[in-house]
C-alpha positions as CSV (number, residue, x, y, z in Angstrom):
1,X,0.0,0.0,0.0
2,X,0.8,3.8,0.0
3,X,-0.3,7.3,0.3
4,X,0.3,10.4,-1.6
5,X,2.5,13.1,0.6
6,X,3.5,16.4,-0.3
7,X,4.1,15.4,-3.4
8,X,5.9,11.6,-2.7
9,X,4.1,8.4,-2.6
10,X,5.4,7.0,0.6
11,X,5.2,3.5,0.9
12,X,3.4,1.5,3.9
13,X,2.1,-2.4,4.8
14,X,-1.0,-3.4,4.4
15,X,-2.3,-2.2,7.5
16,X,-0.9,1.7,7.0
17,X,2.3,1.6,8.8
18,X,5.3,2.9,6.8
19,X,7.9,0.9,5.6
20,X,10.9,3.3,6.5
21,X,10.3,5.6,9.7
22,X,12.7,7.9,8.4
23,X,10.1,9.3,5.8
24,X,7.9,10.2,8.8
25,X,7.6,14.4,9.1
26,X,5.7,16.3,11.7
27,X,3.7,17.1,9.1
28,X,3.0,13.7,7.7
29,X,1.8,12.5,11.1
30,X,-1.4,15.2,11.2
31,X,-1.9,14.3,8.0
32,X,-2.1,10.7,9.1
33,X,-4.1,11.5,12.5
34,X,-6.7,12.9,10.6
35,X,-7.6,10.2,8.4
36,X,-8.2,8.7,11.7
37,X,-10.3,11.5,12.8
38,X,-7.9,12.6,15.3
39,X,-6.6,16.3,16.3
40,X,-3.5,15.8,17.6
41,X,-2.8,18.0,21.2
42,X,0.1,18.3,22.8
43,X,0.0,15.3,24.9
44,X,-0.8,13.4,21.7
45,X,3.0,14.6,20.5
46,X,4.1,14.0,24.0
47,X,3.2,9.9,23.4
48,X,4.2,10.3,19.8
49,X,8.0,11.9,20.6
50,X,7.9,9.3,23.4
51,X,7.2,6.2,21.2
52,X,9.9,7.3,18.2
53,X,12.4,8.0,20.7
54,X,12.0,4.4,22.5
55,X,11.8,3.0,18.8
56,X,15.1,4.9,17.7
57,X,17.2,5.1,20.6
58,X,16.7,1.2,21.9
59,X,14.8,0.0,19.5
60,X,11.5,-0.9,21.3
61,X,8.0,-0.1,21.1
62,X,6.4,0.1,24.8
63,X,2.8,-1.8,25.5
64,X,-0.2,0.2,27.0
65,X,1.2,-0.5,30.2
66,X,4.7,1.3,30.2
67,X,3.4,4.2,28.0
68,X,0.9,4.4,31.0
69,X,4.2,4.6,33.2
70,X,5.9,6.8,31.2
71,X,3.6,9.2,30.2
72,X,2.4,9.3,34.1
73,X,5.7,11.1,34.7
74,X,5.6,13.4,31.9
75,X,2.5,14.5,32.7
76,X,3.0,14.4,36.9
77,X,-0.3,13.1,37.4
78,X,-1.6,9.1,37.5
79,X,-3.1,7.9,34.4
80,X,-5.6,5.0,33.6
81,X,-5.3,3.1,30.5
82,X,-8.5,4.9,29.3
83,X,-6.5,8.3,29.7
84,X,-4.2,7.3,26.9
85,X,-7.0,5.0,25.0
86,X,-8.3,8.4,24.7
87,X,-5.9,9.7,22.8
88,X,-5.6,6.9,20.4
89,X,-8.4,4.8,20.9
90,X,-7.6,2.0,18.8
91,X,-4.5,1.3,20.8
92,X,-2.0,3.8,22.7
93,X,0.3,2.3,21.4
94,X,-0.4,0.3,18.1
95,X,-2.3,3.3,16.7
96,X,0.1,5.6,18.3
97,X,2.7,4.4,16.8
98,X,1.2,4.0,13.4
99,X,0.9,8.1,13.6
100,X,4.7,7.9,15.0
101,X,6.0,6.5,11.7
102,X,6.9,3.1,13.3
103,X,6.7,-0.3,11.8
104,X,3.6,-2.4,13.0
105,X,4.2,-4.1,15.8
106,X,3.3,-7.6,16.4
107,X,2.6,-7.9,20.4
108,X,-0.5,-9.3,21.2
109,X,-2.7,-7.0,23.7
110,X,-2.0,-3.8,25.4
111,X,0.1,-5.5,28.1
C-alpha cells in the first residue's frame, strides 16, 4: 500500500504503517491522525516523541502499560489506561505508533 504526501508516494504495509520511519515528518503524522479523525494536542505529541524515541534510541516499542508509566511522569499526574486510549483509541500504542511513523508491531494486547 501507500499514500500520496506532499508530493511523494510514501510506501506502507498493508495495514498503514510505513515501511521506513525515516520518511515520517511532523507534518505527515497530522496528515495521518486525521484520516483517523484525530486532532492531535500536545500530549498526543508528547506519546508520539515518546514512542519514536524508544523506537530509535533502543529500538523498542512500549505496550499500554509502560506508556501508561511513562507518560504518568511526563504529565505528573496518574493515568488509567482509558487516559491514553483516549488519545488513540484503537491502541495507545499500536495506533500511536502507526501516527509515530513506526513499523507495525506484532505484540498481542496492550500488556
Amino acid at each position: 500500500m501507500s499514500f500520496e504526501f506532499d508530493g511523494k508516494t510514501i510506501e506502507t504495509n498493508d495495514n498503514g504503517h510505513l515501511l521506513d520511519h525515516k520518511e515520517w515528518t511532523e507534518d505527515m503524522a497530522r496528515q495521518m491522525a486525521a484520516a483517523e479523525g484525530i486532532e492531535l494536542t500536545d500530549r498526543h505529541w508528547d506519546l508520539i516523541n515518546y514512542l519514536r524515541e524508544e523506537y530509535i534510541e533502543n529500538g523498542t516499542q512500549p505496550n499500554t502499560r509502560t506508556i501508561l508509566k511513562a507518560m504518568s511522569a511526563e504529565w505528573g499526574e496518574k493515568l488509567k489506561q482509558k487516559d491514553v486510549y483516549e488519545l488513540f483509541p484503537l491502541d495507545p500504542s499500536k495506533q500511536g505508533g502507526k501516527i509515530a511513523g513506526l513499523p507495525e508491531s506484532r505484540r498481542k494486547g496492550g500488556y
